[in-house]
N, C-alpha and C positions, 0 to 999 in steps of 0.2 A: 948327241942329245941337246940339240941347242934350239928346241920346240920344248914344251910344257908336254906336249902330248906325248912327244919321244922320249922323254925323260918318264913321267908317269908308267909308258908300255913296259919300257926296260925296267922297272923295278918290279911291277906286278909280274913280270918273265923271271926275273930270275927269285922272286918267292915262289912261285909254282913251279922253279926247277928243284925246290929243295923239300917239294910236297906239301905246301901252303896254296889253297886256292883262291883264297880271300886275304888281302891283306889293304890295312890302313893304315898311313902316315898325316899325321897333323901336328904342326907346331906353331906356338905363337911366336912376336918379335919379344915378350918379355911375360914373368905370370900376371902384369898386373893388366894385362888385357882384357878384354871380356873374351869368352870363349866362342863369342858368333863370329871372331874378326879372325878365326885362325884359318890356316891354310889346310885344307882340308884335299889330298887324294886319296882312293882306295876303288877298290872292285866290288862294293857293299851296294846290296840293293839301294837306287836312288830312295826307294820309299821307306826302307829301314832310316838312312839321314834325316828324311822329313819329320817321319814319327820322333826321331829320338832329341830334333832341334825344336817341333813345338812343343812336346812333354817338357821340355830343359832336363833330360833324362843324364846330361852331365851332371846334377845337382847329387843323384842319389848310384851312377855310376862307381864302384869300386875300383875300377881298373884306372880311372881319372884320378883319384884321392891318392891309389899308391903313386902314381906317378908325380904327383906332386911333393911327394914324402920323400922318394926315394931314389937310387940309382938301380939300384937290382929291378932283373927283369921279373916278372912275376906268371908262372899257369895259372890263367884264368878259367872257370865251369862252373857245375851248377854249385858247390859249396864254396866259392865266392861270395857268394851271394846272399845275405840275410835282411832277414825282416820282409817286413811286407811291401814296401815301395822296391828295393832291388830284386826281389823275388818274382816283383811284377814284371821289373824289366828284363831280367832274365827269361822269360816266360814269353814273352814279346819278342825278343832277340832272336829265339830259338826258331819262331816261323820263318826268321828270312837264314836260317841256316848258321847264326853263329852259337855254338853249342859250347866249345870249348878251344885255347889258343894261347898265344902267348904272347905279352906285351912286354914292352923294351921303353921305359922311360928317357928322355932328352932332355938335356940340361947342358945349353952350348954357353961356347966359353963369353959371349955377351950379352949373356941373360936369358937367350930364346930359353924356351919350356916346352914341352912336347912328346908324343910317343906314337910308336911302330908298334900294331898288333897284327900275327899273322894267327888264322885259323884254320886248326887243324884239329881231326877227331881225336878224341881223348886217348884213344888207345898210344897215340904219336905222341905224347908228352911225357909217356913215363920217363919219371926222373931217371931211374935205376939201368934205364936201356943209355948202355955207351955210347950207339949211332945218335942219341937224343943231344947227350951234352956236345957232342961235335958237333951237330947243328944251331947249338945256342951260342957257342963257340962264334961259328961264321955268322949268324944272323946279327949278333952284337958286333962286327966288324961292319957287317952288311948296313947294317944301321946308322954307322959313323958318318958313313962314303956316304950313304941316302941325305942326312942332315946337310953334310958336307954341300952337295952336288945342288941343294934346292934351295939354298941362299939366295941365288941369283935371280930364281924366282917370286920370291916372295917381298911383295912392297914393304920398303922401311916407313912405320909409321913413328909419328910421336910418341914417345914413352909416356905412357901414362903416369902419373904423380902417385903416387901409394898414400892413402888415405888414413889420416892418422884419426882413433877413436878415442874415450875419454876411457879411462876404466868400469866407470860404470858400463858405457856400453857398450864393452868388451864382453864385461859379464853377462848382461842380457842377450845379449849376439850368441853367446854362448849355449845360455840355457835353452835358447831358440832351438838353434844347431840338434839340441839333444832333444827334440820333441816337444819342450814344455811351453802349455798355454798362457797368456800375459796373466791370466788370474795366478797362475801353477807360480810362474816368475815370481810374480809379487809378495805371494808368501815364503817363498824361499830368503829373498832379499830385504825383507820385511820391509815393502814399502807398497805404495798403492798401485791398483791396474793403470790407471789412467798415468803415470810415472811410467812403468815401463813400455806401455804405448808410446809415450813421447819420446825416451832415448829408441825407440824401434824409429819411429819416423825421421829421428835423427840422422841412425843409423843409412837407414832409404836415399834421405837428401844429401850426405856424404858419400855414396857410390853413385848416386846418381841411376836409381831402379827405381823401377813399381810397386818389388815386392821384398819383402826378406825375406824369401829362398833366393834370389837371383842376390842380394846382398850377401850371402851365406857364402856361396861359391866363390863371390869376387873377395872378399875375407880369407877365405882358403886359399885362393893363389897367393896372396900378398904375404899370406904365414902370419894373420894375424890371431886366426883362432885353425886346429886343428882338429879334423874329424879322428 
């Protein structure tokens, strides 16, 4: 495997020897990257990637959030998924065939961040089937070897510097996070719209985005605020 291409065949061969037809590996060099710099292979429709990177469908993705959170792998379907922005994605997801699967969060021992989703029909994840936990069993080893193996592929960039916020605009960032509009903010904080406008632009000019949803996400990798 000392090709990109020959390394990617053999991993998509051997998830579809374990009954996974679709499967995705992406990891970055650290969380505090942006998520358009990560190394991305998989078998997923090119046009599913397209859709899901100009939506920034990572922002309201679940399977992203647990992996950030957590080490356990998680079955992902359709009761993953709440509210009406993941609801939508879910709903999106399903025309190019990803219905239900299971993701394997990364967390290497010099910061990378990342995860392995393979998709397979629902009926193949019951917890309670024995053959299922043997296969979570080896896909979690599987997964180790995959991280392992693709180092060498993957450009070391500069670490990015993790962005330190004020409290204040921790807490706006926050209420953001949870839906609320800069009027909604202002009265919770008891201070004026035009106030939480500026710690939001603040916010903006210290990640260095356009928007505060893409500020959102880069706050969530760094574990400064928690979905």
């Amino acid at each position: 495997m000392n090709t990109l291409d020959a390394w990617a065949s053999t991993v998509f061969s051997l998830a579809q020897s374990y009954g996974f037809d679709k499967c995705l590996y992406s990891v970055l060099n650290n969380k505090h990257e942006a998520m358009e710099n990560a190394f991305i292979k998989s078998n997923y429709s090119p046009a599913w990637h397209k859709t899901y990177d100009e939506k920034h469908l990572a922002l309201v993705d679940p399977t992203v959030h647990h992996c950030l959170t957590s080490n356990l792998p998680l079955i992902w379907e359709d009761k993953s998924f709440s509210g009406a922005a993941q609801k939508e994605l879910y709903e999106t997801a399903k025309q190019y065939g990803l219905c239900s699967g299971l993701v394997f969060p990364i967390h290497g021992a010099r910061g990378e961040f990342g995860m392995m989703s393979f998709v397979a029909p629902k009926a193949k994840l019951a917890k309670s089937n024995k053959e299922f936990q043997q296969v979570v069993q080896t896909l979690s080893i599987l997964k180790d070897h995959v991280f392992e193996s693709s180092l060498k592929f993957i450009p070391n960039k500069t670490s990015a510097k993790p962005v330190c916020l004020t409290t204040r605009e921790t807490e706006v960032l926050k209420w953001s996070t949870a839906g609320k509009s800069s009027w909604e903010i202002s009265k919770i904080l008891n201070c004026s719209e035009s106030t939480v406008n500026f710690h939001l632009l603040n916010v903006r000019h210290k990640f260095d985005v356009s928007t505060t949803q893409l500020a959102v996400i880069k706050a969530i990798q760094q574990g400064i605020i928690h979905v």
